[in-house]
N, C-alpha and C positions, 0 to 999 in steps of 0.2 A: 897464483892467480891466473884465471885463463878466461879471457870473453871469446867466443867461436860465435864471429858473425854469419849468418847465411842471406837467403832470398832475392838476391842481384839476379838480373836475366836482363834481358830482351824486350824487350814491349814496344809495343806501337802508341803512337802520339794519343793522347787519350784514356790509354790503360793505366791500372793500378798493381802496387806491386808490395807486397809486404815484407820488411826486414826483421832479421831474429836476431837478438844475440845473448844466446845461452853465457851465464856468468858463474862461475867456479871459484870459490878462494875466498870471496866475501861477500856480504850480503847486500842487495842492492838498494833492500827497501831502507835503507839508514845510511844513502846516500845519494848524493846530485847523480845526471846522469845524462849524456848526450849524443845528439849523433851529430857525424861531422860529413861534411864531403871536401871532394880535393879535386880540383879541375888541372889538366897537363900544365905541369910546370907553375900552378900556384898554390899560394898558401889553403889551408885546410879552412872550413871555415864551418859555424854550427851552425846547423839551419832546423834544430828542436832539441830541447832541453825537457827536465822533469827535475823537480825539485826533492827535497826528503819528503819534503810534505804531499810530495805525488803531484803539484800543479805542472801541469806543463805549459810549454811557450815554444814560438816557432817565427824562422825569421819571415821578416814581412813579405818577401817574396814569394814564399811557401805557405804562409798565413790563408789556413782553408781549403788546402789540398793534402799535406801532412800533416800526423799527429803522431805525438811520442806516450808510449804508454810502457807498463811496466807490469809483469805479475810477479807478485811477491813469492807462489809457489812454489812456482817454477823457477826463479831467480833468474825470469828473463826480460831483456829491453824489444821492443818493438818500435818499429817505425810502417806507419799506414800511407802508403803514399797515396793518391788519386789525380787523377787527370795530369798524368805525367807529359811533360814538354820536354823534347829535346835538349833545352837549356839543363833539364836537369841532369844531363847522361855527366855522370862521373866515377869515383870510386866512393865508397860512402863505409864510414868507421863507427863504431861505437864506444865510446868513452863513458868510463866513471871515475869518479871524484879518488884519489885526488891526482892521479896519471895513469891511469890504467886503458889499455888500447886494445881494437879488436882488431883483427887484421880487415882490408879493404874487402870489400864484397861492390862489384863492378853492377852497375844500374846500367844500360844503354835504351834510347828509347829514339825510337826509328820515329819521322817525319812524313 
């Protein structure tokens, strides 16, 4: 099993940035699935989820500027970010169900 996340960069306060993560080894649409981030030196934390049934959810801070979506074709996870805040500069993961990790892909978003 291999998640290869991409689309971390750079952006400026207000830019949006879109995450990838291509999933290999099982299939995503017939399972949960989420993205995480991890601030220096704290715990990881999820800030959008997608369920089997495809609903997705987003933590309340990110509630309207991210969304988690998924194409079943391509067996890949998305993350849409918008109006990005410096608060949100961290490393950001993509997990599936039921511990499967994709390595960090770095967000920084200049002020």
């Amino acid at each position: 099993v291999q998640l290869q996340a991409s689309g971390g960069g750079l952006v400026q306060a207000g830019g949006s940035l879109r995450l990838s993560c291509v999933v290999s080894g099982i299939d995503v649409s017939v399972r949960s699935a989420a993205w995480y981030r991890q601030y220096p030196g704290k715990q990881r934390e999820a800030v959008a989820a997608i369920s089997v049934g495809g609903t997705p959810s987003s933590l309340n801070s990110v509630k309207g500027r991210f969304a988690m979506s998924r194409d079943k074709a391509k067996n890949t996870l998305y993350l849409q970010m918008n109006n990005l805040q410096p608060e949100d500069t961290a490393l950001y993961y993509c997990w599936v169900y039921d511990n499967y990790w994709g390595q960090g892909t770095l967000v920084t978003v200049s002020s």
